[in-house]
C-alpha positions in Angstrom: -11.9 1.6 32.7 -15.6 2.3 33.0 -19.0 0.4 32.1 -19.4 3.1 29.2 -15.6 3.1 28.4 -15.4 -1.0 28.1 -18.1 -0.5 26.1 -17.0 2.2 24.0 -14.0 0.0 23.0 -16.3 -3.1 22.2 -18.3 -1.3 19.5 -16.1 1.4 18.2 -12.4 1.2 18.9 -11.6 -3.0 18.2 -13.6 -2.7 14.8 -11.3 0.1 13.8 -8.7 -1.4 14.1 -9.5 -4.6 12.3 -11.2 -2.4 9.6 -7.8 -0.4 9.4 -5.8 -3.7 9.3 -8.0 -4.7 6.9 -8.0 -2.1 4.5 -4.5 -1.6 4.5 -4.1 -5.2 3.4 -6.5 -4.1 0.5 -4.1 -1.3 0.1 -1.1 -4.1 -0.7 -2.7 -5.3 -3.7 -5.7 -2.9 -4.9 -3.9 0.8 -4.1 -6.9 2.9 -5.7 -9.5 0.8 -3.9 -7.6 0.5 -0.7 -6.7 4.4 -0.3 -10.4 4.7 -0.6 -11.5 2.3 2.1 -8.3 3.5 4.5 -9.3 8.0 3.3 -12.9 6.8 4.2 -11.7 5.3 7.7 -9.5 7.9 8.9 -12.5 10.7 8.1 -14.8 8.6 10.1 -12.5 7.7 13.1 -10.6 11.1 13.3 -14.1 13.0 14.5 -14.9 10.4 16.9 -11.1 10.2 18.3 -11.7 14.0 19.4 -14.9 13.1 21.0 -13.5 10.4 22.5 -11.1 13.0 24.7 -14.0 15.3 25.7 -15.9 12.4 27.3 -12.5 11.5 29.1 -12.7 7.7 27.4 -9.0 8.7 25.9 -7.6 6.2 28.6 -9.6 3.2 27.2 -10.3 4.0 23.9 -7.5 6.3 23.1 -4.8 3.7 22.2 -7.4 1.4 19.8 -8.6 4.5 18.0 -4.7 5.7 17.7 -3.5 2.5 16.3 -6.6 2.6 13.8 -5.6 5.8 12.5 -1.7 4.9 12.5 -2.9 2.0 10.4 -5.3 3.3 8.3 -2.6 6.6 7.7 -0.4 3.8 6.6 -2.1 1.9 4.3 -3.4 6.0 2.7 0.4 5.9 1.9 1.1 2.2 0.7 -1.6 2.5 -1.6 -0.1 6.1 -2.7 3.4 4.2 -3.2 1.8 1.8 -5.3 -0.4 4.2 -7.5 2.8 6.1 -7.9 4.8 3.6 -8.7 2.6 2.0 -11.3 1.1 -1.6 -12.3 3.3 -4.3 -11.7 4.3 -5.8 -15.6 3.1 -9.5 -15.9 5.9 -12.0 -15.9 6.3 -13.0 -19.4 4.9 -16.3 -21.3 6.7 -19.3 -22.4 6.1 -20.9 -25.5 3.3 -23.5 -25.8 1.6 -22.5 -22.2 -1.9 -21.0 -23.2 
């Protein structure tokens, strides 16, 4: 891998990824909010994955940017499982607790 490759992955490729694993945590417990963050990541890192095989830095970058958009697809449909699904019901109160 090249100077401009290396440095490629540095700046772009690991902070997708920990974005995408990031957001699909957020999609676990907030779904609206999380497929937001993870709809917003994939149309950011999907444009620069195709620029990233026209400069020929597919074989450095390629596999970061594909697990980001695995990730971040992922998360789009926890978070579409759990809006679907609905809000979780609270777990109901004893007596005398306030």
């Amino acid at each position: 891998m090249g100077d401009a490759a290396s440095l490629f992955v540095i700046l772009f490729g690991v902070p997708s990824l920990l974005l995408a694993a990031v957001f699909a945590a957020i999609a676990l417990k907030a779904p609206r909010g999380g497929a937001v963050l993870c709809g917003l990541l994939l149309a950011s890192v999907a444009p620069l994955l195709f620029g990233v095989d026209r400069v020929s830095y597919m074989k450095g970058a390629g596999p970061w940017l594909m697990a980001a958009v695995a990730i971040a697809a992922a998360g789009l449909v926890i978070s579409l499982i759990g809006m679907v699904r609905g809000p979780r019901k609270p777990a109901p109160r004893r007596p005398g607790e306030p």
